[in-house]
N, C-alpha and C positions, 0 to 999 in steps of 0.2 A: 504493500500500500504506500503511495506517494504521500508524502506532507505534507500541507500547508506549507507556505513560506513562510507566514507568520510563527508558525510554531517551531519550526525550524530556529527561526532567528531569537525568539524568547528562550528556546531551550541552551543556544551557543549564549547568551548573553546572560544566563541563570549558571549556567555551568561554568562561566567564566569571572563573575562576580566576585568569588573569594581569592582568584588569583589577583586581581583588577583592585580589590581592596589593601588585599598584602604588600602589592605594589606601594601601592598609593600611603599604606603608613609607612615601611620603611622607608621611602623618599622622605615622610614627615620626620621621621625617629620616632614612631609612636609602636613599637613592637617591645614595650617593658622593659626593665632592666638587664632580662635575660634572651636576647632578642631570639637567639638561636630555637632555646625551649619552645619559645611561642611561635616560630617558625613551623618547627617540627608539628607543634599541635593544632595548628589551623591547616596545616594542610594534610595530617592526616584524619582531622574531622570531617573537611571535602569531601579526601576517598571516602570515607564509609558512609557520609549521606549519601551519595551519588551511588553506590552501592548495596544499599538499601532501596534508592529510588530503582535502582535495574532492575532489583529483585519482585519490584511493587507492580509492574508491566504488565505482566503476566497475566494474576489478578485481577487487576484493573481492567482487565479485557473480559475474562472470562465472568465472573462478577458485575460488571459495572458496564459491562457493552463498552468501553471507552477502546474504540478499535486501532485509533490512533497511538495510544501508546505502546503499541507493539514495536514500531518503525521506530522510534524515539528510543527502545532500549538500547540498541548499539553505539548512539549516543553517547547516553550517559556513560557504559560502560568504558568508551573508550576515555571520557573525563575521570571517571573512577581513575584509571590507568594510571591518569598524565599526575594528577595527585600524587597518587601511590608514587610512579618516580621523585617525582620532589622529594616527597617524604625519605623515602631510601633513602636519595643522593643526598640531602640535608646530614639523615643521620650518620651516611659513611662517611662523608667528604669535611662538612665543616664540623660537626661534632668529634667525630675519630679519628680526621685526618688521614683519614686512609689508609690510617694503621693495621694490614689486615689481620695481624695477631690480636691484636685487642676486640676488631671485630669478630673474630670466629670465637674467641670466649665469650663474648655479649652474647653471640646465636646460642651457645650452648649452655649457659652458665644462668643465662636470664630468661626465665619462660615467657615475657611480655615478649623480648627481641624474635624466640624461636614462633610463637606463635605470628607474629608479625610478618617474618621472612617468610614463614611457609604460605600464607596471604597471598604473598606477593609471586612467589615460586608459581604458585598453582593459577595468579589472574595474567599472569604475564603471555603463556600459550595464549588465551582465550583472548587477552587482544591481537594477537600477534595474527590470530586464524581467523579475524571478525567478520573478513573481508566476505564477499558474494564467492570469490574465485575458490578459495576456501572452503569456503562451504560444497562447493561444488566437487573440488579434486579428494574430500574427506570425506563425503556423500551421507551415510547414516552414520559413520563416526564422529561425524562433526557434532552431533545432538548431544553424543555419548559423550562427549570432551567435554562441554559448554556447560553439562551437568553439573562439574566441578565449579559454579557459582552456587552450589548447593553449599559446600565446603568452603570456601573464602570468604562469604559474609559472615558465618560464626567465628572463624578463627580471627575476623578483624575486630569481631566484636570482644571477643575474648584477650586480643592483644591489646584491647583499649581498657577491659575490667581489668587484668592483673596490673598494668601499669598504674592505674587509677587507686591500687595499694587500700582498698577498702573506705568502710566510715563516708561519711557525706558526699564525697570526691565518687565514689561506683554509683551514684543515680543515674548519670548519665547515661553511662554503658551498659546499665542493666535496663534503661529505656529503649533504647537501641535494642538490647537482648530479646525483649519481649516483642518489639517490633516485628523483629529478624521472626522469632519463634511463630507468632503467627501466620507471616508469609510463607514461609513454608508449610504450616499445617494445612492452608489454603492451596495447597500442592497434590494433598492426598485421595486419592483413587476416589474414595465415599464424598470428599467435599466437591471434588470436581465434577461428579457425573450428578448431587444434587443441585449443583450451581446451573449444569446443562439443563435438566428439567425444568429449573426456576425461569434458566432464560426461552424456552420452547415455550413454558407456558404464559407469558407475559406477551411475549410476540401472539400468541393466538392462534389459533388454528390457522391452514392453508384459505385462501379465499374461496376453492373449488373443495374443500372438504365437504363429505358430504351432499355434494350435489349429481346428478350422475351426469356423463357425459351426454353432449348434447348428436344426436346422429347429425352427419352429414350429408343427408338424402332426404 
């Protein structure tokens, strides 16, 4: 299904907002006194709403008739992405310096890092393959792959609760959690085939149900 142009251009300009503001405060100096931190956290807050938002598609289609956000998920998903890189490259390059010793103890040593990286391991294919041609040379594998958005939204959500180290600071991510939790249960074999029913029966019978065909003679 083709887009709107309109929605097209609200979704690049929604998805590009928190990069366009981060901008705009470090030019100010307005990133706190630990600029790096708040780097890291607004742009892995991006990914994971933008990621939740891919997860929400689906759903919203099948649920909600909202046909157009089908076409819109590759979108975001590729925004999820371009986030997540920030994020990474923030935390390797100015945080660790690109010390790969200290980074491969953070991966192993710190569950928030391993949970994080493996996020990132498993959305990186699924942008890499987003493409139509992609789809196309993967054929039924390509559904089987893309699956693996099942797995990266929990592990991002879980990479933001352990970091978040409990007490008042885990609402957030445990808001997230339950989000996350119920798009997915909105996944399930019995939810989907009554959401189908729901949407057959609101549409209505055929116009010709029920009537018998007219002869042609």
């Amino acid at each position: 299904m083709r887009q709107p142009l309109w929605l097209r251009i609200a979704v690049h300009l929604a998805a590009l907002a928190p990069f366009a503001q981060l901008l705009w405060h470090g030019y100010r100096r307005q990133l706190t006194a630990n600029p790096i931190q708040e780097i890291t956290h607004r742009t892995g807050i991006a990914a994971l709403i933008l990621l939740v938002l891919t997860l929400a598609c689906t759903p919203a289609n099948r649920l909600l008739g909202l046909r157009q956000a089908v076409p819109v998920r590759r979108t975001l998903g590729l925004y999820a992405f371009f986030y997540a890189v920030l994020h990474v490259l923030i935390f390797g390059v100015l945080d660790y310096g690109l010390d790969w010793e200290l980074i491969r103890e953070a991966v192993f040593e710190k569950r928030y890092v391993l949970a994080g990286f493996s996020a990132f391991v498993l959305l990186a294919p699924l942008a890499i393959t987003s493409t139509r041609g992609w789809q196309r040379r993967l054929g039924k594998r390509w559904r089987r792959l893309h699956q693996a958005m099942y797995l990266v939204v929990p592990l991002a959500v879980l990479h933001f609760l352990w970091f978040s180290k409990g007490g008042a600071a885990s609402i957030e991510p445990l808001t997230y959690g339950a989000i996350t939790a119920l798009l997915l249960a909105l996944r399930l074999p019995l939810v989907v085939r009554t959401a189908a029913r729901w949407q057959a029966k609101r549409r209505g019978p055929p116009v010709n149900a029920g009537r018998p065909l007219q002869s042609s003679t």
